[in-house]
C-alpha positions, 0 to 999 in steps of 0.5 A: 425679704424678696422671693428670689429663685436665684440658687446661687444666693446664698439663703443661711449665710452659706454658700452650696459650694462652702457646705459641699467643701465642709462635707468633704472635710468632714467625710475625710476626718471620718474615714482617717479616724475610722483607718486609724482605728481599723490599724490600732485594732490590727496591730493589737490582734497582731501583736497579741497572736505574736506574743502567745506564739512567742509563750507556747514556743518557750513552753514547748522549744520542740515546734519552734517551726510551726511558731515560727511561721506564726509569729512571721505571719502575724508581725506587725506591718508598717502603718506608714503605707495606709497613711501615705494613701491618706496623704495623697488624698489630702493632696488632692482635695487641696488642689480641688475647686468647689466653685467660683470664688466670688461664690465664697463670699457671705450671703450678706453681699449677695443678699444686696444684689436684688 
């Protein structure tokens, strides 16, 4: 093994390039899970403040426009918005360049160049 100062090896038989695109990757898996989860849990205190308005209205038919306002308010949005700026993400970073593609190579091709 030679000591070599060259940072474009690759030293664990990963470039820098391949681990910054893996990172990304993993970055972006994250934060659609945590919008996925952020949407359920919006839609499950949404969906429960409707259905104890739509039980007090019946209970109590004199305040149907109080109820009313309430249960307009707390209707459940459409998720499709969230999940279109998710996909113009993906987009994106598909249409990124990590480096140089002869950089994508195994580190057991460039460990040969020395």
């Amino acid at each position: 093994m030679s000591d070599s100062s060259d940072n474009t090896k690759a030293t664990m038989g990963i470039h820098s390039y391949d681990a910054a695109a893996a990172a990304v990757a993993q970055s972006i898996a994250n934060a659609t899970q945590d919008q996925v989860d952020l949407i359920r849990n919006q839609n499950i205190i949404k969906t429960t403040a409707t259905g104890s308005a739509f039980a007090k209205w019946l209970s109590n038919p004199m305040m149907a426009d109080e109820y009313k306002a309430i249960i307009t308010e707390t209707s459940v949005d459409d998720p499709k918005e969230s999940f279109n700026v998710a996909s113009t993400v993906f987009k994106i970073y598909e249409q990124q360049s990590f480096g140089n593609q002869n950089d994508s190579q195994p580190a057991a091709d460039s460990a040969d160049d020395s």
